[in-house]
C-alpha positions, -999 to 999 in steps of 0.1 A, spaced: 0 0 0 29 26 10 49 16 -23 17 15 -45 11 58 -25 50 64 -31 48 53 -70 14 74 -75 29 106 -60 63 99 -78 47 98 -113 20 125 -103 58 146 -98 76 134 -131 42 144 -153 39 181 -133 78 185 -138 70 200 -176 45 225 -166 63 236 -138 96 244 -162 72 259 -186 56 278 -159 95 291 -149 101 301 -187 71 322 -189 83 338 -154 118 348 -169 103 361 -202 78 382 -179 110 398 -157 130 399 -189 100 420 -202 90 437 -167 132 450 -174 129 462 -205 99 484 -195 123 494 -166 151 503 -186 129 522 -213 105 545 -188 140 553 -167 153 567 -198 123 583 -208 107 598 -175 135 628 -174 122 637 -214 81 636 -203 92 660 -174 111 682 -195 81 685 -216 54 687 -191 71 715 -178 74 729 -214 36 726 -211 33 737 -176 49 771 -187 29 773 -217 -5 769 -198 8 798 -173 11 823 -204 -22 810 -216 -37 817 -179 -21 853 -178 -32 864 -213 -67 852 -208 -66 875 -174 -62 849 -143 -67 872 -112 -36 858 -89 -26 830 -112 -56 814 -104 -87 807 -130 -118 796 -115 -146 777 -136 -163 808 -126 -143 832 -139 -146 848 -170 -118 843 -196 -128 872 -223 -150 896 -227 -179 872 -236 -210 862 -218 -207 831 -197 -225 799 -211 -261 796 -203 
C-alpha cells in the first residue's frame, strides 16, 4: 500500500515536472519583459518631465493672457470679454 502511495505521487511529480519548467520560462520572459519596461521609462521619465514643464509654462502664459486674477482661473471666472455659457 505505501509503495503502491510512493509510486502514485512519484509519477504524479515526473508528469507536473513540464508545466512547472514551462511555468519558470514564462516567469523569466515576464521579468525579462518587466526589465525592459524598466530600462525604457527610466530613460524616458526625465524627457516627459522636461516636456510637461514645457507645457506647464505654456498653460501659465495661456492663464495670464486670458486675465487669471492671482494665477488662479476659476470655472467661474470669466476668460474674455464674452458672456458666460447659459
Amino acid at each position: 500500500m505505501v509503495v503502491h502511495a510512493l509510486t502514485k505521487a512519484a509519477v504524479r511529480t515526473l508528469t507536473s515536472l513540464p508545466r512547472i519548467a514551462s511555468a519558470l520560462t514564462e516567469l523569466r520572459d515576464a521579468a525579462e519583459h518587466l526589465e525592459r519596461l524598466a530600462t525604457f521609462a527610466a530613460e524616458e521619465l526625465p524627457e516627459i518631465v522636461y516636456q510637461l514643464e514645457g507645457i506647464r509654462e505654456q498653460l501659465a502664459v495661456i492663464e495670464n493672457r486670458l486675465g487669471g486674477r492671482d494665477g488662479e482661473i476659476t470655472p467661474a471666472a470669466r476668460r474674455t470679454g464674452s458672456r458666460p455659457p447659459s
